[in-house]
Each structure stands twice: as C-alpha cells, then as structure tokens.
C-alpha positions in Angstrom: 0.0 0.0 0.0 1.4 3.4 -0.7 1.4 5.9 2.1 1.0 9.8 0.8 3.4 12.2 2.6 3.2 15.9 3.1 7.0 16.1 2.7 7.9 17.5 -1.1 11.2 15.6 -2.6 13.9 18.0 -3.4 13.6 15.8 -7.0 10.0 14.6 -6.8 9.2 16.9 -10.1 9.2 14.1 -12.2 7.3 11.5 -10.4 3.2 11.3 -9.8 3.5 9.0 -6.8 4.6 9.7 -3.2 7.4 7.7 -2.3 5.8 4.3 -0.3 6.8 4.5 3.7 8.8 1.0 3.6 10.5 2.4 0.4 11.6 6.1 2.1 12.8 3.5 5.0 14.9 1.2 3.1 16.3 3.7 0.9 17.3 6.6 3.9 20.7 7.0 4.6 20.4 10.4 7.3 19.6 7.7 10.3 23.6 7.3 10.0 24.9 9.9 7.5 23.6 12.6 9.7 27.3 12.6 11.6 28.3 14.5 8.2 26.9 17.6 9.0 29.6 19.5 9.9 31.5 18.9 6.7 28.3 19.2 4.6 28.1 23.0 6.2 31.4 23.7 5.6 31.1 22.3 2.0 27.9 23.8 1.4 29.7 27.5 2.4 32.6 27.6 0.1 30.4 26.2 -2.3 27.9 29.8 -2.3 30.8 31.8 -2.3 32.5 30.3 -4.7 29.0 31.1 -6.4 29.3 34.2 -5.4 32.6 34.6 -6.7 31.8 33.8 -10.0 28.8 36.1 -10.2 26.1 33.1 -10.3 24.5 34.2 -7.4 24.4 38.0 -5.7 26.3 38.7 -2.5 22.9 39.0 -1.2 22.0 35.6 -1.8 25.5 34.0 -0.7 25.2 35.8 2.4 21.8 34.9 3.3 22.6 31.5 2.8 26.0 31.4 4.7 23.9 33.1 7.2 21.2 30.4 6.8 23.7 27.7 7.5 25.7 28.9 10.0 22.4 28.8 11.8 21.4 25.3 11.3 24.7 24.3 12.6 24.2 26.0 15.8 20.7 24.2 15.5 22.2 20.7 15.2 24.8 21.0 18.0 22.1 22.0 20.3 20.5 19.3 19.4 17.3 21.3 18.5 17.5 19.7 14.3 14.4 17.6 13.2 16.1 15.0 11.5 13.4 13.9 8.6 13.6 10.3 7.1 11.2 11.1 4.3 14.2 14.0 3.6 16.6 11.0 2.8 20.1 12.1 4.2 21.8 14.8 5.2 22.1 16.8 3.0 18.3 16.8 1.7 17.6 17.8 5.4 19.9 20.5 5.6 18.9 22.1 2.0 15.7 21.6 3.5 16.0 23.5 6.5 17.2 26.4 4.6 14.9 26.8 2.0 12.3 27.2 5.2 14.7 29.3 7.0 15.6 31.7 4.0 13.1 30.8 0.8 13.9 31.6 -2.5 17.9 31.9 -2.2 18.1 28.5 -0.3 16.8 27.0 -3.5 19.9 28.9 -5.7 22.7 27.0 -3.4 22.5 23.8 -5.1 23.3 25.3 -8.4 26.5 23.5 -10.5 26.3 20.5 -8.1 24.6 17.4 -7.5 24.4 15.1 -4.4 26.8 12.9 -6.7 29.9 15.5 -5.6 28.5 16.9 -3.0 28.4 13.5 -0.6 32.0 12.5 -2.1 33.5 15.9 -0.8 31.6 15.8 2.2 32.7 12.3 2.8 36.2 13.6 2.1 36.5 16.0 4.5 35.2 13.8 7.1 38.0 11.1 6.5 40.8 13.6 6.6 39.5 15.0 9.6 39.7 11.6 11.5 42.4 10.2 9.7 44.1 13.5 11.7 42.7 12.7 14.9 43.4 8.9 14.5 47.1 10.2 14.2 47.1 11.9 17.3 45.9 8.8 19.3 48.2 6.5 17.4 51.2 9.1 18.4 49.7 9.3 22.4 50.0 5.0 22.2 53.2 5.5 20.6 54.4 8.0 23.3 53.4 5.5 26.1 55.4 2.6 24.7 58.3 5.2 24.3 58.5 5.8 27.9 58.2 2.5 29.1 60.6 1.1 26.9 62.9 3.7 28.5 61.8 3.2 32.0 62.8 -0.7 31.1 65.7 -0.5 28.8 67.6 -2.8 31.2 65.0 -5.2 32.1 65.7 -8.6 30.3 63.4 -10.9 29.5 63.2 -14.3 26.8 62.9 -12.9 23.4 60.9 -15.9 21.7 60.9 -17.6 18.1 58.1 -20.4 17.7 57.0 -19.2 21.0 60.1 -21.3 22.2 62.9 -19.3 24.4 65.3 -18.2 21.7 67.8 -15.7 22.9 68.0 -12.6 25.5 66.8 -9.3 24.8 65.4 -6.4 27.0 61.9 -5.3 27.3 62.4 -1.9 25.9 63.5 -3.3 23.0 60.3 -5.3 22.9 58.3 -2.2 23.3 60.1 -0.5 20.6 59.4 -3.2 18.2 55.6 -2.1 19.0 56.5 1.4 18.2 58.2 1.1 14.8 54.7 -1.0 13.7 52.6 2.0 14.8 55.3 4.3 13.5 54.6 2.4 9.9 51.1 2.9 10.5 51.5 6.5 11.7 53.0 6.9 8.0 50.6 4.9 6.5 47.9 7.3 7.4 49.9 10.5 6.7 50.7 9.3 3.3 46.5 7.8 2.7 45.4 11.4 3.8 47.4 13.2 0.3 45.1 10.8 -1.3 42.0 11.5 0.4 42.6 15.4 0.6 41.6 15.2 -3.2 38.3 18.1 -4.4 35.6 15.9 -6.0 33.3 19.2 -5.9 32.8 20.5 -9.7 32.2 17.4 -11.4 27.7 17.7 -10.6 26.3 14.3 -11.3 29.2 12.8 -13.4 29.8 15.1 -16.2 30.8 18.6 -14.6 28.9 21.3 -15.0 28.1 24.3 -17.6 28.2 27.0 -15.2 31.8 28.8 -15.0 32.2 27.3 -11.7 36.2 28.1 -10.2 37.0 24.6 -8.5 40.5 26.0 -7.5 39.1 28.9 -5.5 36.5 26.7 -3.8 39.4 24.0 -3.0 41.3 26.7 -1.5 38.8 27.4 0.9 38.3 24.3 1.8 42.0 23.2 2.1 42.1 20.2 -0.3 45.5 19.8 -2.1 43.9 19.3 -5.7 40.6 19.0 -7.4 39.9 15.7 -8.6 41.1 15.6 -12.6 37.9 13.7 -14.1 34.7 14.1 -13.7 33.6 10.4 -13.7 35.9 9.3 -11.5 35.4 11.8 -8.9 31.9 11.0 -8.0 32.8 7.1 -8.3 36.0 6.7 -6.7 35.8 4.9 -3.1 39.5 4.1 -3.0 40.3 6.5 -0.5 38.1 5.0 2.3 39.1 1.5 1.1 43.0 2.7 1.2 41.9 3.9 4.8 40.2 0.6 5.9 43.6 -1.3 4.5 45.2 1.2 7.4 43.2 0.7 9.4 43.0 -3.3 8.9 47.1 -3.2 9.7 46.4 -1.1 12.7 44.2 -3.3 14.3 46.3 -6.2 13.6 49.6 -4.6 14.8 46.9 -3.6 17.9 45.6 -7.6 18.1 49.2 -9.4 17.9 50.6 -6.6 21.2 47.0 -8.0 22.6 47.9 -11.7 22.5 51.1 -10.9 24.1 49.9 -8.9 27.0 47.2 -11.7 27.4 49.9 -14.2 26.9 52.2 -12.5 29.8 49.0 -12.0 32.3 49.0 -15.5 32.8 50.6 -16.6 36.0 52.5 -19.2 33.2 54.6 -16.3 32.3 53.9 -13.6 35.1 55.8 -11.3 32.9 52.8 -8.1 33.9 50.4 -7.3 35.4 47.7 -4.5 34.5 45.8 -2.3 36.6 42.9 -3.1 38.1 41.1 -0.1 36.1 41.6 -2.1 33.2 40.7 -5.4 34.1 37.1 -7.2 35.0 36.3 -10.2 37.0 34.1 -13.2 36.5 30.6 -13.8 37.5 31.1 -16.8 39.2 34.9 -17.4 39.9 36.1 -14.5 42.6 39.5 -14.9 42.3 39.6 -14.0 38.4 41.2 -10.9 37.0 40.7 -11.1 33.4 42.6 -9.1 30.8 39.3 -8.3 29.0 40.8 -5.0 27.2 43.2 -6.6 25.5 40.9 -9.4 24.4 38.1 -7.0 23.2 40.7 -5.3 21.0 41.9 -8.6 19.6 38.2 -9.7 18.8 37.3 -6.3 17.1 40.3 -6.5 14.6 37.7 -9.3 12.9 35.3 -6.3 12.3 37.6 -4.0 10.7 39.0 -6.9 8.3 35.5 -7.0 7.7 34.9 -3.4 6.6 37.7 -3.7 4.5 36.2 -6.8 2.5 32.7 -5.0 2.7 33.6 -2.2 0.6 36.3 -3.9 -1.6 33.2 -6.3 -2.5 30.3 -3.0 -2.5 33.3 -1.2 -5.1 33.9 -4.6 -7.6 31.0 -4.6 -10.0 30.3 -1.2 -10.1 30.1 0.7 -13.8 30.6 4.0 -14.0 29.5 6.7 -12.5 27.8 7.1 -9.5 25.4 4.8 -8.4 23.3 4.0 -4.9 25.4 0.9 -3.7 27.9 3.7 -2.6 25.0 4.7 0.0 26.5 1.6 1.9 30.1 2.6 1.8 29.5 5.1 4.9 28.1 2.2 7.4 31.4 0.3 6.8 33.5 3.0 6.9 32.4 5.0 10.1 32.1 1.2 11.7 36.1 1.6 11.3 36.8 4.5 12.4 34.8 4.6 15.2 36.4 1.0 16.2 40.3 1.9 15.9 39.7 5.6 17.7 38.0 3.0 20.3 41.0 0.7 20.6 43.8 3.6 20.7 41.9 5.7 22.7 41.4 2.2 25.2 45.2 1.5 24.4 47.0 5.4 25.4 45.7 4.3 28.7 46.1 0.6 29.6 50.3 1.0 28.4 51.1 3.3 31.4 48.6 0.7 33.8 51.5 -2.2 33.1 53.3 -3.4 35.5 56.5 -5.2 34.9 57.4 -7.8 36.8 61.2 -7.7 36.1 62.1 -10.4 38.5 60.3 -13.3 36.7 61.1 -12.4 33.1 65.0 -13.0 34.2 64.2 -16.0 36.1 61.9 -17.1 32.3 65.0 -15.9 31.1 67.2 -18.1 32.1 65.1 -21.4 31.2 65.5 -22.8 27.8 69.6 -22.1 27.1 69.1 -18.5 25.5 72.7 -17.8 25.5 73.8 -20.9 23.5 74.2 -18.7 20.6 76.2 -16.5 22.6 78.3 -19.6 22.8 78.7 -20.6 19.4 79.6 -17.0 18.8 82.5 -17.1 21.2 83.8 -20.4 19.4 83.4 -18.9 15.9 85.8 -16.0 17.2 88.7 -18.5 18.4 88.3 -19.5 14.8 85.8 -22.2 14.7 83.8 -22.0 11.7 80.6 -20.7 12.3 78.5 -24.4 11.4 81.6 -26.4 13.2 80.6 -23.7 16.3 76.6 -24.6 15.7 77.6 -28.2 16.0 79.3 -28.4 18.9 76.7 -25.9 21.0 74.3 -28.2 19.9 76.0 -31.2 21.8 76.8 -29.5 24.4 73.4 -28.2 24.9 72.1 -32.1 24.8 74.7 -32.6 27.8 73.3 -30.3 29.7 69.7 -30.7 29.7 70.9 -34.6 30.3 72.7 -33.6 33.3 69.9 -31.1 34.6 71.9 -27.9 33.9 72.3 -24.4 32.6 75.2 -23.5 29.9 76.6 -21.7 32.9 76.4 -24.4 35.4 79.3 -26.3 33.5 82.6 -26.9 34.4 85.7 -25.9 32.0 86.4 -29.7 31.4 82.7 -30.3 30.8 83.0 -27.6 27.8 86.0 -29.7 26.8 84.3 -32.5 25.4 82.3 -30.1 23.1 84.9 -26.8 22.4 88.2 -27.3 23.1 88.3 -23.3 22.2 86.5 -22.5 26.1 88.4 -20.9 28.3 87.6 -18.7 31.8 85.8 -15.9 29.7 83.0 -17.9 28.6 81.0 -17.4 31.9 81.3 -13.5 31.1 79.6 -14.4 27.6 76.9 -16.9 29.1 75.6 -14.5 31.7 72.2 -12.8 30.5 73.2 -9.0 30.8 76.4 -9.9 29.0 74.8 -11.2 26.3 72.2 -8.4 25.9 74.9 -5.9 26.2 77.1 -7.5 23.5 74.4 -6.7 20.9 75.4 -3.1 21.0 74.9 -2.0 17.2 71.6 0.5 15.8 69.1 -2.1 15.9 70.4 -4.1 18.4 69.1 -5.1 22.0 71.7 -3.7 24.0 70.4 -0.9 26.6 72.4 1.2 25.3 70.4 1.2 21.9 67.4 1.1 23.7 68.4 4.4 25.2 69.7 5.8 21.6 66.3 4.3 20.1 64.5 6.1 22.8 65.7 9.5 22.1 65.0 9.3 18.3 61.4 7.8 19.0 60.7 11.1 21.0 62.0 12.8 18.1 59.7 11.3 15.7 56.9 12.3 17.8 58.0 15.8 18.2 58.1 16.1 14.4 54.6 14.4 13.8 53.1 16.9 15.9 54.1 19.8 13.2 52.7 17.3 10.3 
C-alpha cells in the first residue's frame, strides 16, 4: 500500500506517486549519515561563495545562505535539528531547512552540483579530519610505549621464536618493536590522507557542470590539495576509504598481535605483567579472576575492521561508471572503522602506562631454555671455529646439559672440553644474560644502550609528527 506524505522531494518533479513508507525506509541513509553535518556546512559554504565569486549568485543571496547555514549548525549541535527520514540524508535535510529558514535563495545554493559531488567531498573532509585525529591517538600509544621502553631498557626478558625461548633481549626493546609497527602505520595514514585530501566538488552528477564554476578557488577554501582531474571518476571513486580501511585493517592487527602478548604474559605461566585493576574485569562466578578483558576486546574487534575492508572492496567490484546508490552503503562500513580503531587507541593510550613489569620473573623465564647458546657458538666462531663447526658443537653441548639437569653456565671448563676445546675462563662473562644483551650493541640491536639511543629518536619522531 502506498502511504502519501506531506513532505515535497527536493527531486519529486518528475514523479506522480509519493514515495511508499517502507521504500523512504529502506532507501534513507540520514539515520547514519547525519554525523556528516559539519562537513556538509562547511562544503555547502565555500560552495555559495564560490557562487558568489563567479557572479552566479548576488552577494545577497550568498550571504543569506551562509547566514542560513551557519544557523542550522548552531541548531544541530544544540541538538534542536528535526532529522526527517522522508528528507533521505543529510544533505536533503539540511537544504531543507534552509529553503524554510531563507526561501527563495536556499533553493539557488545547489546550483552547478549534485548530491553525486556533493556526498563525495563531504565524505572527504570527514575522513581527513579523523584520519588527523586517528594520528594523534596512534602518536599518544606510541608515546606511552616510548616511555616505558625507557623506563625498562635494562629489564631482560626471553625474546621468543616459535614461541620457544630463543635468545635474551630487553623489554624496551620489545616495546620499541611495538612502536616502529605503529610508526609504519603512523605513515601509512599520513601518506592515505594526500590521497583522500583530493576536491571531488565541480564534477555535478558525473559530467561537470556548464556553469563557469572556479574549483581552484573553492578547493582553497576548503583546504584540499587538488581538485579531482575527471569528472567520472570523482563522483565514483571509493578508494580513499578502502586505502583507509587497509590502514586501518594493519592497525588493528599490529593492535591484536601486542594484545595476544599482553594476554599471553598475564597469565601466571609467564607472570611477565600485570595490569591495573582499572583495566581489568572479574568473573561472574569465579572470585579470584582478574581477566585481561581490554586486551581481548581489541583482539576480537580486529575481525570487524577486516570485515569493513572486505565489505567495501566487494560494495566497489562490480560497479560501472559513475555514481550509483550501492555507494549509499560505503559510509556504514567506513564510520564502523573508524569509530572502532579511535575506540582501541583511545582504550590503548591508557592501559600501556597501567602495566606493571614484573622484572624479577622475566629473568628468572630468562634463564630457562639455554638462551645464551648462541652467545656460545659466537664465542667459538671467534677462536676461529667456523661458524657451522661452532653450531655443532653448542648443539651437543646443549644435549649434555639438559641430560645432566643444567644451565650452559652451570658447566665446568672440562665439561665444555668434550664439546669446544676453544672455552676458556671468559666464557661465563659471555653466558651471563646482561652480557649477552649488552654484547648486541649495534643500531638495531638489543643492548640498553640502543634502547636508550632508540628512545631519544622515538621522541624525536613524535615531536616532528606533531608539526605534520
């Protein structure tokens, strides 16, 4: 049955029929668009006076409108707006609104544009806005794991391959391991924004426009780099939120993988942490828990980015050109991903600071598991031992000592002998765990001396990101 409507379609000239009520329902985007307000203002603003500019409207009609606007913003952020589903979305509503607020000039301000441009730009300037502010939470997490890797630059603990003890290394330089993935993904984003800072305004409904429109003076004002070079492909391209989605796919993983390991290090089998109580929960039924449930949650809502990504590859793959309504859906996918990674860092600036390191028992995990038998076959390689003669006779001598119950360090010179007749006194010097750490003093290394160096040029990255 068709339902009749008071409500006039800003394009309802050509049709005979209102619009049927489970129709305006399943075709309304404003329910969740509506968050684009503020950038449809600011785009519907430069757009009258580049209008104005070029003499297509008075100065009397661009300032009533500007006027006009300006005034429904303060009306939405009052929250005082009468969102209308029969509008559409948000820009219908807001072109709405001003036609009642001002008449006649309201109806001039969507002259040489079409809701084709108009939603890409607007779209645009969202994204770059919190691609900026996703960038200053992924610098605060990155600032966190800057300090505490300094604060533990000494601390050793089991640096793990195949989740078996592999060799020593100190916790700083675990943390800064974190910090170069987010400092990749801090780039990632700077480098996404050139590409989504791009003015799709000027190209109307696919073709551009016959009006002497200036694109240049209207990107000026509203900061893009460049005006989008065709027409077609301006109103059609969705790469830049699925190049952000790819981001922020790699953020969440980077966010999911420091996740298992803080989960992994809770448990009293490692006891390497412990996290604030702030950040923890307990069990319904178990008193003694004291579950590491923020960590978890950001490891389980990694799956849901992933799954924006996919969403709008596969909304984007059979599309011809131009524009068409599938990309209504492109904006559920993409604001479910922002609004989940400013979630996670947001979540993440302040559970870093809440760890506690329990230094103690990641030396005592540390010395489990012959971590310093490379250490070993390093020394022999230096008396002149080639390097898989050395790897040979470690790995003997390794056998022997988990047979007789004890650490590389608990042998005796002549129990050496029957592996490396290179050993001498020194060796217990190379065997012990801060000597081993130290040794590796080179840039990249684990030595806490290159924490310390790694450190400083961390905060200096930071310092320059802030003026980016």
């Amino acid at each position: 049955m068709t339902s009749k409507h008071t409500t006039v379609k800003p394009w309802g000239g050509r049709f005979t029929q209102a619009t049927d009520r489970t129709v305006e329902k399943f075709t309304e985007s404003v329910s969740f668009d509506y968050r684009l307000y503020r950038h449809d203002i600011t785009g519907s603003i430069a757009h009258a006076r580049m209008l104005v500019k070029t003499g297509i409207l008075t100065e009397k009609e661009g300032e009533l409108i500007v006027t006009g606007l300006t005034a429904i913003l303060e009306q939405i952020e009052s929250g005082q707006f009468d969102w209308k589903i029969e509008l559409e979305d948000v820009h219908m509503n807001i072109e709405s609104a001003l036609v009642k607020r001002i008449g006649e000039p309201g109806k001039k301000l969507h002259t040489a544009r079409s809701r084709n441009d108009q939603v890409a730009t607007d779209l645009r300037l969202y994204l770059r806005d919190e691609v900026d502010t996703i960038r200053n939470q992924l610098q605060a997490v990155m600032q966190a794991l800057a300090e505490l890797a300094g604060r533990e630059a000494e601390t050793i603990l089991p640096g793990l391959t195949h989740m078996q003890v592999a060799q020593p290394i100190t916790f700083g330089h675990h943390m800064l391991a974190w910090f170069e993935m987010l400092k990749r993904d801090d780039q990632r984003l700077q480098d996404c924004r050139k590409r989504i800072n791009i003015m799709p305004l000027g190209a109307a409904a696919l073709a551009g426009t016959d009006f002497p429109i200036d694109r240049h003076y209207t990107s000026g004002l509203l900061k893009f780099d460049s005006v989008a070079a065709n027409s077609l492909d301006a109103v059609s391209d969705r790469d830049f939120a699925i190049e952000f989605c790819a981001v922020a796919s790699i953020i969440m993983m980077h966010l999911s993988r420091f996740s298992e390991e803080l989960v992994l290090w809770m448990n009293p089998q490692f006891g390497f942490i412990d996290l604030a109580d702030a950040y923890c929960t307990g069990s319904s039924i178990m008193p003694q828990k004291k579950n590491p449930d923020i960590p978890e949650l950001v490891r389980g809502k990694t799956g849901r980015v992933y799954g924006d990504l996919l969403a709008l590859l596969t909304l984007m793959k059979a599309q011809p050109l131009a524009y068409n309504r599938d990309n209504q859906e492109d904006k559920l996918s993409l604001f479910d991903a922002i609004d989940t990674v400013e979630a996670c860092l947001s979540v993440y600036a302040g559970l870093i600071p809440a760890i506690t390191v329990k230094r103690d028992r990641m030396l005592q995990a540390a010395r489990q598991g012959y971590a310093t038998a490379t250490d070993l076959a390093d020394y022999l390689v230096k008396t002149g031992l080639p390097f898989r003669d050395a790897h040979e006779a470690v790995g003997q001598t390794v056998n022997y000592a988990i047979a007789q119950g004890k650490e590389l360090s608990g042998l005796t010179l002549e129990e050496f002998g029957r592996f490396c007749s290179n050993v001498k006194q020194d060796i217990y010097g190379v065997l012990e765990l801060s000597g081993s750490v130290n040794a590796r003093d080179h840039v990249g290394g684990t030595a806490p001396n290159q924490v310390k160096v790694a450190v400083r040029e961390a905060q200096e990255y930071l310092n320059a990101a802030k003026t980016t």
